[in-house]
Rosetta silent file (secondary structure, phi, psi, omega in degrees, C-alpha in Angstrom):
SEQUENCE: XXXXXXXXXXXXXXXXXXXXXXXXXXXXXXXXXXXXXXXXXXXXXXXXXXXXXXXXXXXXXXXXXXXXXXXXXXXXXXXXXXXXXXXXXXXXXXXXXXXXXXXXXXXXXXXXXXXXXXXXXXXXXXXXXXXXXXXXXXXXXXXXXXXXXXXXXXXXXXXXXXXXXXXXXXXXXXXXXXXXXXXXXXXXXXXXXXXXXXXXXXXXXXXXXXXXXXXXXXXXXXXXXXXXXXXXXXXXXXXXXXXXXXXXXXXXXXXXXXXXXXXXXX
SCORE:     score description
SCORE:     0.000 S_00000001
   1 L     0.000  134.608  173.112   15.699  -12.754   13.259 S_00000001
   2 L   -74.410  129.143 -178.747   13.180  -14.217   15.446 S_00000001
   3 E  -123.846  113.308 -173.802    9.774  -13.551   13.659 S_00000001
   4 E  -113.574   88.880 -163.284    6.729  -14.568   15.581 S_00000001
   5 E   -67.346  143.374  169.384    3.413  -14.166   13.381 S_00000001
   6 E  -174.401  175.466 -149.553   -0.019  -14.431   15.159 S_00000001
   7 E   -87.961  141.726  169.854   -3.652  -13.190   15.095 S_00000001
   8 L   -61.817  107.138  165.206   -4.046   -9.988   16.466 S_00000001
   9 L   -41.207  150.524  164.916   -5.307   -9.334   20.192 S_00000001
  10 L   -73.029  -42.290  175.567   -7.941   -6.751   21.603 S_00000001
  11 L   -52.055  -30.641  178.757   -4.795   -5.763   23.997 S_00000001
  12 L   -79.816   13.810 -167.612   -2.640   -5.032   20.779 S_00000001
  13 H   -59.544  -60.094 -176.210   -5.200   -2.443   19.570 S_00000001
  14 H   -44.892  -78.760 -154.750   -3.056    0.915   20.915 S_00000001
  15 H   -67.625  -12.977  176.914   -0.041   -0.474   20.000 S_00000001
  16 H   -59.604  -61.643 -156.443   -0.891   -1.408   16.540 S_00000001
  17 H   -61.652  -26.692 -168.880   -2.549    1.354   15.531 S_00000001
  18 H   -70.844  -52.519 -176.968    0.480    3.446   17.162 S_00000001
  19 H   -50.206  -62.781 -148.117    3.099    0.858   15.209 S_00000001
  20 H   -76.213   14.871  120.392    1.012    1.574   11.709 S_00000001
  21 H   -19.124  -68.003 -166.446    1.469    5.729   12.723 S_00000001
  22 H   -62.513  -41.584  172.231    4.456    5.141   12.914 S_00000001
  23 L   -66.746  -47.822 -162.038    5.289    3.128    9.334 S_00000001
  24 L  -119.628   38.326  159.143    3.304    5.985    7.604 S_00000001
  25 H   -47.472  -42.710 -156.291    3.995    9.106    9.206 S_00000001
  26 H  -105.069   34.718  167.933    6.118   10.610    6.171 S_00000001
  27 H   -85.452   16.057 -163.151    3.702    9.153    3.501 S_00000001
  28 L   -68.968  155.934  164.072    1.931   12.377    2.989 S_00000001
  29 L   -87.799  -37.626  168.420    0.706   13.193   -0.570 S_00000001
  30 L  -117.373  177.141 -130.476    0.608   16.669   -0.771 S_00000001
  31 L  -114.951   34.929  167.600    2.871   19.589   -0.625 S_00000001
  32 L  -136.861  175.204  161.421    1.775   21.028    3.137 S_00000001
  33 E   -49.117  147.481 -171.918    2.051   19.778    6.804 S_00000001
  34 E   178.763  153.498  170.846    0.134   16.701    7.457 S_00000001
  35 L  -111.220  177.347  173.701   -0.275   13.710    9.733 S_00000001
  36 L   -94.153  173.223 -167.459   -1.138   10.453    8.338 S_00000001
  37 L  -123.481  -11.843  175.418   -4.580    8.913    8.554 S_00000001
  38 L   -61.790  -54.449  160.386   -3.931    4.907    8.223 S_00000001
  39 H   -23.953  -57.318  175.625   -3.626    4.869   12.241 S_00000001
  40 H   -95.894  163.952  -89.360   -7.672    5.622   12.572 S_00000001
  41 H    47.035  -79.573 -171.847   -8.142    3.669    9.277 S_00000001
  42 H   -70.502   -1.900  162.558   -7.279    0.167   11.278 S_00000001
  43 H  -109.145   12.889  163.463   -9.229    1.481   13.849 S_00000001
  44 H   -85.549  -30.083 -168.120  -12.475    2.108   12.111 S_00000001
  45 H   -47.246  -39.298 -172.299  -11.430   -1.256    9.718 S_00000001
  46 L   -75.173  -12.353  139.296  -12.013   -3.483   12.614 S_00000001
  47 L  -125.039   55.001  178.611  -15.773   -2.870   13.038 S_00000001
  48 L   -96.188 -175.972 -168.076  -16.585   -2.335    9.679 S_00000001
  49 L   -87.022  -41.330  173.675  -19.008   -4.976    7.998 S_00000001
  50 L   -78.326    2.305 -177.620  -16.171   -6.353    5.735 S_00000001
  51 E   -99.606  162.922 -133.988  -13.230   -7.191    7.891 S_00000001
  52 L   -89.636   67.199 -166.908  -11.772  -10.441    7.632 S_00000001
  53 H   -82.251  -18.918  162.124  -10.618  -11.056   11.657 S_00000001
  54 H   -42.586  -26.362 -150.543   -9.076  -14.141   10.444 S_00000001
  55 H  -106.853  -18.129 -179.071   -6.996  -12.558    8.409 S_00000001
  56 L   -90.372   98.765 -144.431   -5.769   -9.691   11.285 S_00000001
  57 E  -117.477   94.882  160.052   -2.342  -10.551   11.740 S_00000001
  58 E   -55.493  124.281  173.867    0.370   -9.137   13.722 S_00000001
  59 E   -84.020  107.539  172.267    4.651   -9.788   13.337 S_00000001
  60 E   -83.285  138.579  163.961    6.679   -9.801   16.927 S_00000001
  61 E  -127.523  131.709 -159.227   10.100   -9.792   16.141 S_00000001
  62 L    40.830   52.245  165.635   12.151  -10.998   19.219 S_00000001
  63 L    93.131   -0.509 -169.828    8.832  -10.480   21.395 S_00000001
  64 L   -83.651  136.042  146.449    8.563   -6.324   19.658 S_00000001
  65 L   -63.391   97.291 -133.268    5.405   -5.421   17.894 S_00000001
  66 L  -145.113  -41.488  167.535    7.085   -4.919   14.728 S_00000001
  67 E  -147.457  169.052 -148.441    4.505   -5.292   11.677 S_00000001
  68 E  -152.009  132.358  178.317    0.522   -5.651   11.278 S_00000001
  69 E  -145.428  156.829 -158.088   -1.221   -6.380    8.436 S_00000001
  70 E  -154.033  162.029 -159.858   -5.610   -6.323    8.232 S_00000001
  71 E  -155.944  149.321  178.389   -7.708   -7.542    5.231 S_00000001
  72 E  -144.802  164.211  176.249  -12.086   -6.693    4.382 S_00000001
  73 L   -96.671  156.948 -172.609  -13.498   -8.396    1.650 S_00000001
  74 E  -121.161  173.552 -176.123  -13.796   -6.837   -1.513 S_00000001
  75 E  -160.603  154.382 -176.789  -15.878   -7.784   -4.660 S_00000001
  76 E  -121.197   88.886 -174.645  -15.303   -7.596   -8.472 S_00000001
  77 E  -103.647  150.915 -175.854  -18.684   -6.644  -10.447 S_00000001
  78 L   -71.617  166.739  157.659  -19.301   -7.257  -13.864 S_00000001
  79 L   -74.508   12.580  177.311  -21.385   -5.354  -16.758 S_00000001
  80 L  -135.217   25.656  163.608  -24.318   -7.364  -16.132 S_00000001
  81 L    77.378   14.461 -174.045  -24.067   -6.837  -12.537 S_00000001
  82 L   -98.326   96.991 -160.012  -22.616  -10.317  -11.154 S_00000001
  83 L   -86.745  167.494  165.525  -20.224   -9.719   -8.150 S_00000001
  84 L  -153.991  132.228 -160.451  -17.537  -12.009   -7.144 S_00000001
  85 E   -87.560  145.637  167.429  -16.054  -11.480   -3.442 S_00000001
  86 E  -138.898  164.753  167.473  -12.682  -10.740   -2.779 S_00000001
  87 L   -62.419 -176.890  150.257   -9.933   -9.713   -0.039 S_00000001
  88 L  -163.549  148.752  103.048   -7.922   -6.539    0.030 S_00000001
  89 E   -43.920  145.063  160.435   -5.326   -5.831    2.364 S_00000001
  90 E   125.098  164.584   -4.091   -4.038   -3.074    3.841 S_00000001
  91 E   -60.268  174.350 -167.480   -2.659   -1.040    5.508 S_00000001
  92 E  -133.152   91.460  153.133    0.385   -3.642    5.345 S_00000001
  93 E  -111.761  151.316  173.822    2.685   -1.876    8.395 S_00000001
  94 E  -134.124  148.703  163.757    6.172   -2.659    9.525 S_00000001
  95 L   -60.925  125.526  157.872    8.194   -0.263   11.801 S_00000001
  96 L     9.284  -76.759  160.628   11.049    1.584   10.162 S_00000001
  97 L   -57.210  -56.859  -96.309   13.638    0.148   11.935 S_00000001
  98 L  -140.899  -14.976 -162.115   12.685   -3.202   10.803 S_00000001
  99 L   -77.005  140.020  162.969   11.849   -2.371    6.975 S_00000001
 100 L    93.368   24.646  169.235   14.024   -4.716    4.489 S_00000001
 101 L  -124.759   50.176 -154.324   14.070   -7.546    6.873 S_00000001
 102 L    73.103  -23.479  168.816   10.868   -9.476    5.380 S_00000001
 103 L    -3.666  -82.946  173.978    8.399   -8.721    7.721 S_00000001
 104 L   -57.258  -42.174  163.349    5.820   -7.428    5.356 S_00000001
 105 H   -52.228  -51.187  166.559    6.511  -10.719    3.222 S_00000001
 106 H   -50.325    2.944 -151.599    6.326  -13.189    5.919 S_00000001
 107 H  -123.787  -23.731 -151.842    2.872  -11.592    7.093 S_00000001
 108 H  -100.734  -49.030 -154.880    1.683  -11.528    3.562 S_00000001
 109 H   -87.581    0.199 -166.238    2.461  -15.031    2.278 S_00000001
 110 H   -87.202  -40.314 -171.876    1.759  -16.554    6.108 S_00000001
 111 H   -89.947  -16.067 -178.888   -2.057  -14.838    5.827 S_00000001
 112 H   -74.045  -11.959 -167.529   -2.493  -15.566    2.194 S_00000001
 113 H   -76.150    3.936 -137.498   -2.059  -19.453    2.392 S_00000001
 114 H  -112.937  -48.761 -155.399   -4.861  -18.623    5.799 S_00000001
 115 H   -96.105   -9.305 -163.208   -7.324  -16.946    2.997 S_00000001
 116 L  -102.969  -10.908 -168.246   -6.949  -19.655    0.163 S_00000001
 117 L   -91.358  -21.531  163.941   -8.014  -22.431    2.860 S_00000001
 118 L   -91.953   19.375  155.087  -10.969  -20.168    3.699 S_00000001
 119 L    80.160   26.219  166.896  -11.850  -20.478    0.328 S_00000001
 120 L   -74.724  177.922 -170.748  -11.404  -17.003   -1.292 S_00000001
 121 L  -122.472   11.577  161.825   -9.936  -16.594   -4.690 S_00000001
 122 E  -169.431 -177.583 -172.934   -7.275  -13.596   -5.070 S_00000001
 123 E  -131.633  159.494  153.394   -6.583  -10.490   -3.045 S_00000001
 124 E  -156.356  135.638 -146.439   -6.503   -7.083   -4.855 S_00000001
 125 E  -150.693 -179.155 -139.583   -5.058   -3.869   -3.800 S_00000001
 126 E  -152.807  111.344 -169.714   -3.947   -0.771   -4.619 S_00000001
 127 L  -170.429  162.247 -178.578    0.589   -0.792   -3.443 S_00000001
 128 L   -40.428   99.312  179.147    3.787   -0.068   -4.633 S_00000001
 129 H   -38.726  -52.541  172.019    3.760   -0.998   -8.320 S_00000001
 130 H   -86.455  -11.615 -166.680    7.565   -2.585   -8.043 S_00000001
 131 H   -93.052  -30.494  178.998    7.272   -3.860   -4.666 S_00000001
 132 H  -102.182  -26.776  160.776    4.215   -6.365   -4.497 S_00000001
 133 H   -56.139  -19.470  171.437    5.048   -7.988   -7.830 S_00000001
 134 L   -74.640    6.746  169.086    8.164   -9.771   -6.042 S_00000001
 135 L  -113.453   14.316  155.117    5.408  -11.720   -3.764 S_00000001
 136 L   103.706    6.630  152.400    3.535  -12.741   -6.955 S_00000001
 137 L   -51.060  162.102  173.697    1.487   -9.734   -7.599 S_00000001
 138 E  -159.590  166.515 -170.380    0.482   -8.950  -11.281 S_00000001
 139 E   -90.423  143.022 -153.607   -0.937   -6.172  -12.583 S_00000001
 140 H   -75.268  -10.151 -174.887   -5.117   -5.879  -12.793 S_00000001
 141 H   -75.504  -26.367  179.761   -5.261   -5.218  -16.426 S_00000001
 142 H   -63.601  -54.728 -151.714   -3.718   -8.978  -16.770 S_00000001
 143 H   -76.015  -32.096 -178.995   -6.972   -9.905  -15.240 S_00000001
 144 L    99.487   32.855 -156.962   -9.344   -7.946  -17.400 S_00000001
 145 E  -117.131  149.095  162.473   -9.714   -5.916  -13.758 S_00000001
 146 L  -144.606  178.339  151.187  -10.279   -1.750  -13.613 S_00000001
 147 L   -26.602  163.173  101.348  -11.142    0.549  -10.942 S_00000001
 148 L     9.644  -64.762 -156.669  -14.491    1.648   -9.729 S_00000001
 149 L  -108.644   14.041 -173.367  -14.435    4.517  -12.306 S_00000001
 150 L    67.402   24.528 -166.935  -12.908    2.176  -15.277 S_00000001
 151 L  -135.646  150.819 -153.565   -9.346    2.962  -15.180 S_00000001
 152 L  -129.179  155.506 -165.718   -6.371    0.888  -15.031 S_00000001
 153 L   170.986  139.315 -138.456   -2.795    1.504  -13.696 S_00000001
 154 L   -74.634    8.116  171.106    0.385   -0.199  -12.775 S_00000001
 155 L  -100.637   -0.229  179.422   -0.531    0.111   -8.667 S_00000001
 156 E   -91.553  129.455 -169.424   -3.803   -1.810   -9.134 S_00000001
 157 E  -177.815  143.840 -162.230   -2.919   -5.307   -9.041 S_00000001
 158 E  -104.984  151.540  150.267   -4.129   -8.730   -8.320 S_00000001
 159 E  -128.060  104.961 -178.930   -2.796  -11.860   -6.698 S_00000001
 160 E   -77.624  145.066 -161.945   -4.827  -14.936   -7.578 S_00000001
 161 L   -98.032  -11.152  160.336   -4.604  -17.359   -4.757 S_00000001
 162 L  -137.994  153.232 -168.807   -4.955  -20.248   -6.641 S_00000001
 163 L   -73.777  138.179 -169.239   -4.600  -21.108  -10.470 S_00000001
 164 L    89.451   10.162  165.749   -7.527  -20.079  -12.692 S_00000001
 165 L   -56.026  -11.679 -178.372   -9.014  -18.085   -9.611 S_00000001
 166 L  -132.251   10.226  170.794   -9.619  -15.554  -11.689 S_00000001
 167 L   -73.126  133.673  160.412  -10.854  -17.019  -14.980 S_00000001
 168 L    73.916   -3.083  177.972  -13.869  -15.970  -16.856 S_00000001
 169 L   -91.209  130.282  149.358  -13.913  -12.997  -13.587 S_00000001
 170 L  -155.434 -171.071 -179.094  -13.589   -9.982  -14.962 S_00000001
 171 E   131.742 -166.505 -172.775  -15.123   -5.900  -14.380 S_00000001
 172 E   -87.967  166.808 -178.027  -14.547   -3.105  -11.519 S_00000001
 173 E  -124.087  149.252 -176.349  -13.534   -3.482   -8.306 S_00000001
 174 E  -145.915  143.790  164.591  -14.986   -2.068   -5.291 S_00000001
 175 L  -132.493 -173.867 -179.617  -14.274   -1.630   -1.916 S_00000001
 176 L   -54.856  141.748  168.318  -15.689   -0.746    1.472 S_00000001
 177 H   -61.419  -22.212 -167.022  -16.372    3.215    2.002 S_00000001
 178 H   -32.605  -58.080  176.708  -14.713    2.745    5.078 S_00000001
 179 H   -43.277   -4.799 -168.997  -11.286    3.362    2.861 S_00000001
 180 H  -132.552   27.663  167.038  -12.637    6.977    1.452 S_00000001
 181 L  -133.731   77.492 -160.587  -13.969    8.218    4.222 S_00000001
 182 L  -122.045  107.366  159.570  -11.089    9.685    6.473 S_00000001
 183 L   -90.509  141.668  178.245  -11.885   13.416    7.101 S_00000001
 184 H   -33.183  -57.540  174.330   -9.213   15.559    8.240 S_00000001
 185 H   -52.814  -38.128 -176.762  -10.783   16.780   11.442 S_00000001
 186 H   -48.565  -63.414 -165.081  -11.691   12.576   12.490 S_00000001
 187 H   -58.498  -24.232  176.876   -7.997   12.098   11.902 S_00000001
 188 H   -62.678  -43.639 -166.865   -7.026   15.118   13.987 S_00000001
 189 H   -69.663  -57.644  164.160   -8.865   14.472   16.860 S_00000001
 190 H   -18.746  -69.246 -157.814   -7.692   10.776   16.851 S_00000001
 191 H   -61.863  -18.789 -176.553   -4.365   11.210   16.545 S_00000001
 192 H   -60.699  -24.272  171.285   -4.628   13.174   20.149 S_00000001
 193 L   -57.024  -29.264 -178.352   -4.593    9.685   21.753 S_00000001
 194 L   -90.053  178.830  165.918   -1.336    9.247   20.891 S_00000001
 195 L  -102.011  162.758 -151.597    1.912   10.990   21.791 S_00000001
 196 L   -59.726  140.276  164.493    2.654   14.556   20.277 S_00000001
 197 L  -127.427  119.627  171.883    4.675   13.972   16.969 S_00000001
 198 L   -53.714  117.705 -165.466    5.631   16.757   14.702 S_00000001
 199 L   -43.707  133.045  148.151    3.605   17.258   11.400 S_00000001
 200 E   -42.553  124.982  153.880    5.099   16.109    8.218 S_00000001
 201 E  -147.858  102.369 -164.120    6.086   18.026    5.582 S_00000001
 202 L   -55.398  141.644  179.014    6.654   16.086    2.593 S_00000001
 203 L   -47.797   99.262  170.499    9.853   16.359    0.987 S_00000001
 204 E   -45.751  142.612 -159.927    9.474   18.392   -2.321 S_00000001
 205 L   -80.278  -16.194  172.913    9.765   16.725   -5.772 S_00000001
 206 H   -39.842  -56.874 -162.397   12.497   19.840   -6.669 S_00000001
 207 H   -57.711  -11.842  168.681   14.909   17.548   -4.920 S_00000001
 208 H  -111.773  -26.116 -164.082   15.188   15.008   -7.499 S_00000001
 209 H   -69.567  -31.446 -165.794   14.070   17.330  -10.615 S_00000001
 210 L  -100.660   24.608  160.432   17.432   19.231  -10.053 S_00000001
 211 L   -89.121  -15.812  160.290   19.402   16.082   -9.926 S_00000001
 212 L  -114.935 -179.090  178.029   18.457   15.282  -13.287 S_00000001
 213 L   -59.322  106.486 -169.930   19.031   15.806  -16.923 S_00000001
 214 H    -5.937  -47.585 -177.364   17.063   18.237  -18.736 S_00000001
 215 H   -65.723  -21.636 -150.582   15.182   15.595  -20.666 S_00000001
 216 H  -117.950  -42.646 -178.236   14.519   13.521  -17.673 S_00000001
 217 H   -71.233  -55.381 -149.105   13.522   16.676  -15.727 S_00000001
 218 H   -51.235  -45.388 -174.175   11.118   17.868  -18.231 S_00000001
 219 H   -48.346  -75.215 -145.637    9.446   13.629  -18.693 S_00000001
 220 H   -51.304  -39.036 -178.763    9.187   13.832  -14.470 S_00000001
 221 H   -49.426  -56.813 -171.331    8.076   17.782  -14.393 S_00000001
 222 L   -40.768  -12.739 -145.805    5.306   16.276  -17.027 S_00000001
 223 L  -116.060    0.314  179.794    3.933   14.207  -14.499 S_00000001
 224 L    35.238   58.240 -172.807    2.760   17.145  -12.078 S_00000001
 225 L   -89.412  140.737 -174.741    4.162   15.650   -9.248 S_00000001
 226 L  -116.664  -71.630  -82.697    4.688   18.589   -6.280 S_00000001
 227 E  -156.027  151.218  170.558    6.152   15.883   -3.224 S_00000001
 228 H   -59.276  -49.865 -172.083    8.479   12.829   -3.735 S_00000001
 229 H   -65.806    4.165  157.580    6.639   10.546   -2.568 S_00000001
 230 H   -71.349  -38.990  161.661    4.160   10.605   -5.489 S_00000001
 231 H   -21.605  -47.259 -171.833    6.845    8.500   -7.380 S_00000001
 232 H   -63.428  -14.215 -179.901    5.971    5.552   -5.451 S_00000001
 233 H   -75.832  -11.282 -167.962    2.566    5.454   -7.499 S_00000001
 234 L  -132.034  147.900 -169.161    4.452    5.080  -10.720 S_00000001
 235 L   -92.647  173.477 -157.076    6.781    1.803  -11.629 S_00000001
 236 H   -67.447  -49.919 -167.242   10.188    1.823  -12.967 S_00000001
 237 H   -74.732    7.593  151.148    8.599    0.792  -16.203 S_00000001
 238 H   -56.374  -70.368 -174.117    6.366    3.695  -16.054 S_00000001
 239 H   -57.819  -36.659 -169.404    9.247    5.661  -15.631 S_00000001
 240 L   -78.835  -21.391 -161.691   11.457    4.216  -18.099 S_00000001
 241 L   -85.300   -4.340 -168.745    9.055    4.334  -21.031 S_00000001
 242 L   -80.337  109.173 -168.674    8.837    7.738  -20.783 S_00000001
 243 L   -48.557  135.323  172.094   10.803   10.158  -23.444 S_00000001
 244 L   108.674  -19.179  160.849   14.045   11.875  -21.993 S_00000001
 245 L   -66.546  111.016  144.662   14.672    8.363  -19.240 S_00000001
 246 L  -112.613 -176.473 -155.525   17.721    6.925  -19.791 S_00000001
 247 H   -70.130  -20.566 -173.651   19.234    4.163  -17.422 S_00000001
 248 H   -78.476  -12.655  151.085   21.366    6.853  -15.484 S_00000001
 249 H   -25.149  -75.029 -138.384   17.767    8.708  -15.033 S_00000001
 250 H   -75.760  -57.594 -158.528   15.891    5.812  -13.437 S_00000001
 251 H   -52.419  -47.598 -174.429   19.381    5.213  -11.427 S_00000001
 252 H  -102.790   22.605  149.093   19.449    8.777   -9.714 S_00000001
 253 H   -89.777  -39.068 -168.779   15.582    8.512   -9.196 S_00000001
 254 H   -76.813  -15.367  149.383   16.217    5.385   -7.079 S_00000001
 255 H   -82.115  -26.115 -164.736   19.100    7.112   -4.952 S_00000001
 256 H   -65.531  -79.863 -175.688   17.434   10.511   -4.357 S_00000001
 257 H   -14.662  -63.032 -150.028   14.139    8.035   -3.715 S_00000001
 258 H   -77.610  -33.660 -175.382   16.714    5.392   -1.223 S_00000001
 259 H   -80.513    0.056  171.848   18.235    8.796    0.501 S_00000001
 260 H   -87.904  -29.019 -170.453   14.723   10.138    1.451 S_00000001
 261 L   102.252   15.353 -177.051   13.944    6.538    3.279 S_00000001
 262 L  -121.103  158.251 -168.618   11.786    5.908    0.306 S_00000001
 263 L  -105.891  116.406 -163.401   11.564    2.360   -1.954 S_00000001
 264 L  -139.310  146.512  138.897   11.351    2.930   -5.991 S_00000001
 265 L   100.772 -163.862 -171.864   12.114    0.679   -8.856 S_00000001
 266 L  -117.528    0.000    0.000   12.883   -3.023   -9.200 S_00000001
């Protein structure tokens, strides 16, 4: 596939943000109709105080707007109150069509060697617990890393960009409000720019619970999940550790999971 990576244009704005709509339309979290909110996300991220425009990257594949990826700095404070700056990413979009043919990899390892040369020292983000360790993710607890609020958890996870970037660092992480502050109505009104698309309604977690074994339903039931796509927050090895998971468990969470359009496990 022809992949052509470059820095994002003022002329690509529409179509981005329409492309990253499009990647997370059927990400909803809860168990009603909903649109997604990542679409005005990259468009407040781009004149927020922490983004990165170096780092705001687009993929054409065979001349198509095809994935987008956008990065703010981020910072890692201490118990004595000693910050240390950092990226984040995200959103990380690829079109649909296009998912599983590297995209989001190429965009990720093309801007991180971009951010180690500008001399930061790791990215850290909040992403699909099996999916960003195969591009050298690790999990933040390796780091000595938590949350905001002290808590740790196999989607928080660090990629130092060079070795010992992260020695002797170690404490909460914080990011711009920009990320927490997406009220429904902002996103509603927004989304009118675009063209009409029918609300979401995520795909109930029933749809896997009665696919599995009593033991395995009760462990998943346990987990007070109402919509599938809360899975993607928890890692295979989450899943597996869990009493009543055996391997044909994990195996017919990761078809029901592949026959929804969604990516689970390792």
């Amino acid at each position: 596939m022809e992949l052509n990576l470059r820095l994002e244009k003022p002329t690509d704005h529409y179509a981005v943000e329409e492309l990253t709509r499009e990647a997370f339309w059927k990400q909803g979290w809860e168990a009603k109709p909903q649109i997604c909110d990542e679409h005005l996300l990259v468009n407040r991220l781009r004149t927020c105080a922490s983004f990165v425009p170096e780092l705001n990257y687009v993929a054409e594949a065979h001349g198509k707007l095809a994935g987008h990826i956008i990065y703010t700095k981020s910072k890692i404070v201490n118990d004595y109150g000693v910050a240390h700056e950092m990226l984040t990413f995200g959103p990380l979009s690829v079109l649909p069509d296009y998912h599983g043919k590297g995209i989001g990899k190429a965009l990720m390892l093309h801007t991180f060697g971009i951010a180690k040369q500008l001399g930061y020292r790791a990215i850290i983000i909040f992403g699909h617990p099996d999916y960003y360790p195969r591009v050298g993710f690790r999990r933040g607890a390796e780091f000595g890393l938590t949350t905001s609020e002290y808590k740790t958890f196999d989607p928080f996870m660090a990629y130092p960009l060079y070795d010992g970037a992260l020695d002797g660092i170690c404490g909460r992480y914080f990011i711009d409000p920009v990320y927490e502050d997406l009220k429904e109505e902002d996103v509603m009104a927004f989304d009118k720019k675009f063209p009409p698309k029918e609300m979401h309604m995520p795909i109930p977690v029933d749809v896997l619970l009665n696919r599995l074994k009593p033991e395995a339903r009760m462990a998943i039931q346990g987990l007070g999940f109402e919509v599938l796509t809360m899975m993607q927050t928890k890692s295979q090895g989450e899943i597996s550790a869990l009493a009543g998971v055996d391997d044909f468990a994990v195996e017919t969470i990761r078809g029901v999971m592949e026959e929804h359009g969604y990516r689970w496990g390792n």
